[in-house]
C-alpha positions as CSV (number, residue, x, y, z in Angstrom):
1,X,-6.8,-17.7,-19.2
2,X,-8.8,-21.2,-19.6
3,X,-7.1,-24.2,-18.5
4,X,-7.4,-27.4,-19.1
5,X,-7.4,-30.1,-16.5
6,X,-3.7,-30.8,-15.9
7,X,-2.8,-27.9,-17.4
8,X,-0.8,-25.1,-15.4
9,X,2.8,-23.8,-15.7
10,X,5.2,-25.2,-13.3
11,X,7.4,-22.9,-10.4
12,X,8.8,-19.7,-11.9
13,X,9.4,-16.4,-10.9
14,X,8.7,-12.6,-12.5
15,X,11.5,-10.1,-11.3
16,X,10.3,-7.4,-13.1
17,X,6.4,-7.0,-12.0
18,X,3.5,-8.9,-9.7
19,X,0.9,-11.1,-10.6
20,X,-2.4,-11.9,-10.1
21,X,-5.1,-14.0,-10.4
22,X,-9.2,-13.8,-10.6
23,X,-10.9,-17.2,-10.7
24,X,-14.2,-17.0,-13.0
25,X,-14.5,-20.9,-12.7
26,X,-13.1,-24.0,-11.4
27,X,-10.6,-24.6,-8.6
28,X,-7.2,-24.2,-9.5
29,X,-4.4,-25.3,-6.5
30,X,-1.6,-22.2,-6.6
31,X,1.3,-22.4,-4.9
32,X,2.9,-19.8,-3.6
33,X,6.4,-20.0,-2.2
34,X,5.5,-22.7,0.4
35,X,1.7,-22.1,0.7
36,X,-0.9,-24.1,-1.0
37,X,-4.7,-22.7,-1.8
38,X,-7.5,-24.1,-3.6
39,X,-9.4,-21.3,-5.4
40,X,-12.8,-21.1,-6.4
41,X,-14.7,-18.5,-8.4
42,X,-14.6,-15.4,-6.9
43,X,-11.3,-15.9,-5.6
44,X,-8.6,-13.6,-6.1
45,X,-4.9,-13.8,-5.7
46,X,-1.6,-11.4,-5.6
47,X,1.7,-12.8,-6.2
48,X,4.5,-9.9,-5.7
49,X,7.5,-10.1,-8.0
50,X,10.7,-12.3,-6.9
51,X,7.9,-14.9,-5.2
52,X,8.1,-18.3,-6.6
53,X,4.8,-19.7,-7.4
54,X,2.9,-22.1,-9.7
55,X,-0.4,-23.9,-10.3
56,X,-2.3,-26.4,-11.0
57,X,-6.0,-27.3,-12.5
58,X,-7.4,-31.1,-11.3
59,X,-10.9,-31.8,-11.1
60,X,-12.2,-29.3,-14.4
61,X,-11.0,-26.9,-16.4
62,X,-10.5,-23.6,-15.1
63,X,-10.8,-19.9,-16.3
64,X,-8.6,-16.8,-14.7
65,X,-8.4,-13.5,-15.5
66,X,-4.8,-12.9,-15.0
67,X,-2.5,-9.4,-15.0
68,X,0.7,-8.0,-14.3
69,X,1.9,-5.0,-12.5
70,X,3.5,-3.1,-14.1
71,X,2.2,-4.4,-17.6
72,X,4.7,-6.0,-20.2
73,X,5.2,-9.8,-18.7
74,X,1.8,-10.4,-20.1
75,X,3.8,-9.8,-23.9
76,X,5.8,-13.0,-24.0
77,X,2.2,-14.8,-24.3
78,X,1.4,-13.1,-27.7
């Protein structure tokens, strides 16, 4: 996943699997439920279904690997 600076989706939820996040590069801010971090590469990051979460990219683009678990969410992207 590359994003751009301002670039992120805003708060959602997946009911039907988990998330997760790998930072390659960058420092994208998630926010999960009411928690705030600011990732860096190397940085990894589990969001379990039904949890509301978001993020946000600021200072320079940033580049994820992302997945889902169980697979199929990742299908409304193609």
């Amino acid at each position: 996943v590359d994003v751009p600076v301002g670039g992120g989706p805003g708060p959602h939820v997946h009911q039907k699997a988990d998330e997760w996040f790998y930072v390659l590069q960058g420092n994208p801010v998630v926010h999960v439920d009411d928690r705030t971090f600011t990732l860096a590469a190397g940085d990894f990051v589990h969001i379990p279904m039904g949890t509301s979460h978001w993020f946000e990219v600021f200072d320079a683009p940033a580049k994820m690997v992302a997945g889902y678990s169980p697979p199929g969410e990742e299908l409304q992207f193609l």
